[in-house]
SERO-4910 file (N, C-alpha, C, O; in steps of 0.05 Angstrom, whole numbers):
BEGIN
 pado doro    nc1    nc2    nc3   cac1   cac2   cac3    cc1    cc2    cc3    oc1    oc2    oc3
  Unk    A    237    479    934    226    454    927    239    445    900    239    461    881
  Unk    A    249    423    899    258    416    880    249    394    868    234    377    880
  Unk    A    260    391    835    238    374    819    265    361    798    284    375    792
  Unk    A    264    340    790    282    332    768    260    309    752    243    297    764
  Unk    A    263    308    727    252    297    707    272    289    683    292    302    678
  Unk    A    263    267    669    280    254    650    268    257    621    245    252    617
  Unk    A    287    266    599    278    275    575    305    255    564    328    260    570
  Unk    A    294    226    544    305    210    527    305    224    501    287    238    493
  Unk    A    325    220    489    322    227    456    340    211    442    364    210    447
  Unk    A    325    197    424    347    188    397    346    207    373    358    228    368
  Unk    A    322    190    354    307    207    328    292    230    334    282    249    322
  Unk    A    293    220    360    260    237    372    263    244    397    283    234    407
  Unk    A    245    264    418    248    258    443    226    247    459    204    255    452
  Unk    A    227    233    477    208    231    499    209    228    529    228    213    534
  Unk    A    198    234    547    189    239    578    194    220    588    174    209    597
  Unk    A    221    207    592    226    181    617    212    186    634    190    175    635
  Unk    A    219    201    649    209    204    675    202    228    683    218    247    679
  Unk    A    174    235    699    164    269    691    177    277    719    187    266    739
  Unk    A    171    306    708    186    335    720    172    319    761    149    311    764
  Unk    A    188    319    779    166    317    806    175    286    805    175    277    828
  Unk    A    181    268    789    184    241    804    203    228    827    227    234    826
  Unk    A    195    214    843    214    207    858    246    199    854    253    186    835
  Unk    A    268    210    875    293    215    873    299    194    856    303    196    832
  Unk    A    302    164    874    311    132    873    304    125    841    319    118    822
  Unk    A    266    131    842    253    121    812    281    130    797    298    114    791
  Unk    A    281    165    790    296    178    773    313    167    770    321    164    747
  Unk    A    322    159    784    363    148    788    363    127    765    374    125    743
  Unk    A    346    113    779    343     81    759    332     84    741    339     65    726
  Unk    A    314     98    729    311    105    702    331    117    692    323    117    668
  Unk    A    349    126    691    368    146    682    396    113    675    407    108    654
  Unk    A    396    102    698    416     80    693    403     61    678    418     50    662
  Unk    A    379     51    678    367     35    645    370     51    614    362     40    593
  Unk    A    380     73    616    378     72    587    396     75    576    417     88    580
  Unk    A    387     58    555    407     49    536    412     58    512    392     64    500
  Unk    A    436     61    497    449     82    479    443     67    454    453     44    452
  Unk    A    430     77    434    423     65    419    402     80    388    381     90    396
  Unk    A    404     81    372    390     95    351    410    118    341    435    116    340
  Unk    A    394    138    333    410    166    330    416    190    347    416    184    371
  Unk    A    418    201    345    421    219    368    410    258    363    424    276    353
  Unk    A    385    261    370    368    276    363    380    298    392    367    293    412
  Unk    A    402    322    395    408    332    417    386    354    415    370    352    434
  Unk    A    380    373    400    366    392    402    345    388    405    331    406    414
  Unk    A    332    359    398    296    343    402    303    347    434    286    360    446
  Unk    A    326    337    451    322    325    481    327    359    495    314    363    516
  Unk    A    342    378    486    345    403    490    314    416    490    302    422    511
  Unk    A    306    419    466    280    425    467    251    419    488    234    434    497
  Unk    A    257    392    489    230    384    498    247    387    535    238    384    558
  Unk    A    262    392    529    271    395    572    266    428    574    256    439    593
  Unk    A    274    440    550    258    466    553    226    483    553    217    504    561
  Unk    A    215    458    540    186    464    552    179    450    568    158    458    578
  Unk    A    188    426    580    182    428    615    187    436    634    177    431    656
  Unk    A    205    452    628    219    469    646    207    492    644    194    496    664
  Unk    A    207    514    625    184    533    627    165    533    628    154    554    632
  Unk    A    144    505    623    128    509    630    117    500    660     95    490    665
  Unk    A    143    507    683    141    508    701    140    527    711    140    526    736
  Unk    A    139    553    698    144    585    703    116    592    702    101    592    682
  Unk    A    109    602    739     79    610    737     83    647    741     93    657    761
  Unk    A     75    659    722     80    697    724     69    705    742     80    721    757
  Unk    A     42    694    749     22    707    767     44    696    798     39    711    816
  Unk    A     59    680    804     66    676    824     98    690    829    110    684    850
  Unk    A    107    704    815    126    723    814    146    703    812    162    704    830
  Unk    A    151    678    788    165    662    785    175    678    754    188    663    739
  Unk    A    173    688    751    185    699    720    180    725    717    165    737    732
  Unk    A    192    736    697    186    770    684    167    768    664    165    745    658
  Unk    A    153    783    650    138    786    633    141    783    608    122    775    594
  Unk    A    166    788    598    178    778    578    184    749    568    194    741    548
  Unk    A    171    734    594    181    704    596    212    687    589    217    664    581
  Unk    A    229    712    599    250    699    587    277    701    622    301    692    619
  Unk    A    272    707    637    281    704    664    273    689    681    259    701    697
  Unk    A    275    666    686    269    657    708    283    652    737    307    649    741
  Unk    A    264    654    755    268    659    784    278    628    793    303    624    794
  Unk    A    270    617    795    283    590    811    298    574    779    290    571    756
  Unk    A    323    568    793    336    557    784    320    534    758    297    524    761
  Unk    A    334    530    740    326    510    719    354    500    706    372    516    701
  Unk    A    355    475    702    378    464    696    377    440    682    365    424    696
  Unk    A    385    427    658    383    415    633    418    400    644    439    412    646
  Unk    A    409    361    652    432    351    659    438    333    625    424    313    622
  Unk    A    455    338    606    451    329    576    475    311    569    496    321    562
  Unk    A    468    277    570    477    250    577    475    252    539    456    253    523
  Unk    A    508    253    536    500    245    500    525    231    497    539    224    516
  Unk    A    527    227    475    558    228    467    575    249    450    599    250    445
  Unk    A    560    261    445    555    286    433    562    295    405    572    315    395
  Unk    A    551    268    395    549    264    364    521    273    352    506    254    347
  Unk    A    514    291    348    493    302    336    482    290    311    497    301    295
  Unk    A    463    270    294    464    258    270    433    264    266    423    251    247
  Unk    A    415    280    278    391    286    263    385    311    277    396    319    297
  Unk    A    365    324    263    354    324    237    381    321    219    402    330    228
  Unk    A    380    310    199    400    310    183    398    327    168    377    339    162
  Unk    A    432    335    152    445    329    161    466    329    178    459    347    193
  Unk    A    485    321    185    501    321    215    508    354    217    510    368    238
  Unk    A    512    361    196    526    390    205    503    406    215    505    419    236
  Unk    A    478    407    201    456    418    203    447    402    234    432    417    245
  Unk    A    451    383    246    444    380    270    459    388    296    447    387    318
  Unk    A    485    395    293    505    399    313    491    432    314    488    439    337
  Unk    A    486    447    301    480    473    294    450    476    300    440    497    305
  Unk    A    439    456    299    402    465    313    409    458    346    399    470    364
  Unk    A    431    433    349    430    434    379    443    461    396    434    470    417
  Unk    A    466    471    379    482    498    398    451    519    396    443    532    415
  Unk    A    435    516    369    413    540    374    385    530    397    365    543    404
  Unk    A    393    509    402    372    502    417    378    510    457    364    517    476
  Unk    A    413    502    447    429    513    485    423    543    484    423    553    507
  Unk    A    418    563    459    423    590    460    392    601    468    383    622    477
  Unk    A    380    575    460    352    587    473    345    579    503    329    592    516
  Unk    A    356    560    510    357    556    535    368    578    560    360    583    583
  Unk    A    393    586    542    409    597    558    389    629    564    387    644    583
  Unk    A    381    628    539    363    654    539    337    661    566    330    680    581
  Unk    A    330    633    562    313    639    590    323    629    611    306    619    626
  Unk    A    353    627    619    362    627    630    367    602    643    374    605    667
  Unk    A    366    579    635    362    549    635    393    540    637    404    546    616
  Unk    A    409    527    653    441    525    652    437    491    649    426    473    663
  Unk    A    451    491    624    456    456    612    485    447    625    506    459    621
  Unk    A    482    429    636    516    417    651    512    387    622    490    375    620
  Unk    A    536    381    605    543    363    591    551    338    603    564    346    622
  Unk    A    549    309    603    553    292    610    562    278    585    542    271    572
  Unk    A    587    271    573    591    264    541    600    239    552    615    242    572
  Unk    A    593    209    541    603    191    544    607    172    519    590    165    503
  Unk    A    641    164    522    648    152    495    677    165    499    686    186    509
  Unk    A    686    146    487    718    156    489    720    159    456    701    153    442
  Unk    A    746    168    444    755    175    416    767    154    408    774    154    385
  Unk    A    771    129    424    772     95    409    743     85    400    740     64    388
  Unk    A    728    100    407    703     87    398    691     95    369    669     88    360
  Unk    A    710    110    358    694    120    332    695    100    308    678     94    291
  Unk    A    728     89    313    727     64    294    712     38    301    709     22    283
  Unk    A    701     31    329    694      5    328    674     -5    313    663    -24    324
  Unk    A    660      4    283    633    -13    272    619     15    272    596     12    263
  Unk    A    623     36    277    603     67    262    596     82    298    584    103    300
  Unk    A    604     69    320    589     89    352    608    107    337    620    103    316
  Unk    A    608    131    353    617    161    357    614    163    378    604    152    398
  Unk    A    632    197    364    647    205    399    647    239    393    664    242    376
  Unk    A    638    259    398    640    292    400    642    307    416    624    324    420
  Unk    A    657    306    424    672    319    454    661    346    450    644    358    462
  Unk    A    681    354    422    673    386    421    647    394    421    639    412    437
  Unk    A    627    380    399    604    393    408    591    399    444    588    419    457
  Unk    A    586    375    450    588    369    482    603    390    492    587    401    506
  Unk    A    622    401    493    643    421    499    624    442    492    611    446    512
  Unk    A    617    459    469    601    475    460    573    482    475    570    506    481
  Unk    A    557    467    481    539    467    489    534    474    513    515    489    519
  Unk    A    558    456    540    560    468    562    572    490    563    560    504    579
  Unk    A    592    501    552    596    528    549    573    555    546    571    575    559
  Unk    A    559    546    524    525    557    515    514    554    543    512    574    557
  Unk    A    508    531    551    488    535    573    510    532    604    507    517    623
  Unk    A    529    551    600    541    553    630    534    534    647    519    535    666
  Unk    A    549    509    636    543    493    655    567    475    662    588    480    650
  Unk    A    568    448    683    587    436    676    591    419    653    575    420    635
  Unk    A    611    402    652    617    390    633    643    365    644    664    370    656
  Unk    A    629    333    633    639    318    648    647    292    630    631    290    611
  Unk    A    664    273    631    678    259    605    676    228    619    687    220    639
  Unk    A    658    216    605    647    188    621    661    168    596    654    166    572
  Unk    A    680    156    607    685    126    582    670    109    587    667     96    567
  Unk    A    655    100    608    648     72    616    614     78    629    613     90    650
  Unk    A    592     71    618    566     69    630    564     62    656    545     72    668
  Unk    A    579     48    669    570     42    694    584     70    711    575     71    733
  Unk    A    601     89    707    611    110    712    574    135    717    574    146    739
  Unk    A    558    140    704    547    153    696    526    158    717    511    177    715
  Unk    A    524    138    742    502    149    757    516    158    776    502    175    788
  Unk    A    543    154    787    566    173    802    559    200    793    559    215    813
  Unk    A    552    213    772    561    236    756    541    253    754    539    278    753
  Unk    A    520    227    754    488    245    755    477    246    778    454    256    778
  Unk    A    486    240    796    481    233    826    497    261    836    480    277    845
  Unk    A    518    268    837    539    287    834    525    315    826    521    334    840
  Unk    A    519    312    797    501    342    794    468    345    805    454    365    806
  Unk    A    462    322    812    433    322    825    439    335    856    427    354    867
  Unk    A    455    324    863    459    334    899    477    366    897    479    379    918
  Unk    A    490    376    872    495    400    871    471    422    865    473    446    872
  Unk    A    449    413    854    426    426    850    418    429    880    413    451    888
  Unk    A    416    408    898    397    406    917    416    427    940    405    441    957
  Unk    A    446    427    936    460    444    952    452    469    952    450    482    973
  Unk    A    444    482    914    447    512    916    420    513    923    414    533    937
  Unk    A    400    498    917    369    503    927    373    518    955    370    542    959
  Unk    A    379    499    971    380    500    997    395    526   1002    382    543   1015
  Unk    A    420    531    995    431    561   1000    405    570    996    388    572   1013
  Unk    A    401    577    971    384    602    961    355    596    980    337    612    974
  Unk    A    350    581    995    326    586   1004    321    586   1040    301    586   1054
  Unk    A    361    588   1047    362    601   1067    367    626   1080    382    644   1073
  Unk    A    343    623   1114    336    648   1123    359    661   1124    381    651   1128
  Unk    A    353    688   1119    377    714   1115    378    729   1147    357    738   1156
  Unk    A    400    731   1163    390    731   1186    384    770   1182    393    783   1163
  Unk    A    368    782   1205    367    809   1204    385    831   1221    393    833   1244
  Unk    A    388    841   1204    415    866   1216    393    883   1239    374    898   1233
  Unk    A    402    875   1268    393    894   1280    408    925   1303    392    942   1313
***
C-alpha cells in the first residue's frame, strides 16, 4: 500500500498535501507551487521525517525496536534549488540540511534530489542555484538526483520517481512462488 504526501518549505515547513492523499490531487499540488521566500532544506527534510516515521507501527512488525529500521520502504522526493539560506547563516544551513539527510538516512529513509535552476540564474537580481549541495544530500540519502532548468519540466520528474516507488512496492509485495 502505498502513500505519498507533500512537505513545502521556505523559512519554515508545512503539509501541502498529507501522507494518503489522492495520486492526481498530489500531482497538482506539487505543480502549484511556487518558488519563492527562503529556502529552509532541513525544516522540509525534517518535517517529511516525522511523517514518515510516524508511520512506523512496532507492534505491527513494521520496525525494530530501536526505531531506527524500517520495513516498508520510505522515501523523501526533495524539489529545491538547493540553496540552503536558513536557519542562518548559509553555511550553518547547508550543514543542518546534510545533518538532517544523515538522520534520515539513519532510519533508513532514501531522499532522491530534484534541484531546479540552472547556474545562469545566480546573477539574475539574487535567485540561486546549488547543485552541490543537492548533489550532497542525494548521495546522504541514496537516492536519485535530477537537474530541472525549467518548472514546467518538474511534474515529468515527479511523476517518474512516483511510478518508480509504485514499481518497487509492487516487486516487493509479490507472491514468491514455492519450491516444491
Amino acid at each position: 500500500w502505498n502513500r505519498v504526501g507533500v512537505v513545502g518549505f521556505r523559512d519554515l515547513s508545512t503539509e501541502v498535501a498529507e501522507l494518503g492523499a489522492e495520486r492526481n490531487n498530489t500531482i497538482t499540488k506539487v505543480a502549484n507551487l511556487l518558488p519563492r521566500g527562503g529556502t529552509n532544506i532541513a525544516a522540509g527534510i525534517r518535517r517529511s521525517i516525522d511523517l514518515l516515521v510516524g508511520e512506523v507501527d512496532l507492534r505491527k512488525g513494521e520496525g525494530r525496536e530501536n526505531g531506527l529500521k524500517l520495513e516498508r520502504r520510505k522515501q523523501i522526493i526533495l524539489l529545491t534549488d538547493g540553496d540552503a539560506t536558513h536557519p542562518k547563516p548559509k553555511q550553518f544551513a547547508a550543514e543542518y540540511a546534510r545533518r538532517c539527510a544523515r538522520l534520515a538516512a539513519r532510519y533508513g529513509i532514501v531522499i532522491s534530489v530534484v534541484c531546479i535552476g540552472d547556474e545562469d540564474e545566480t546573477s539574475d537580481g539574487g535567485r540561486s542555484y546549488n547543485p552541490d549541495l543537492a548533489t550532497q544530500i542525494a548521495e546522504i540519502g541514496d537516492g536519485g538526483l535530477f537537474f530541472v532548468k525549467d518548472m514546467r519540466d518538474l511534474s515529468s520528474v515527479f511523476v517518474s520517481e512516483i511510478d518508480k516507488l509504485m514499481i518497487r512496492a509492487s516487486a516487493l509485495q509479490a507472491p514468491v512462488p514455492r519450491a516444491e
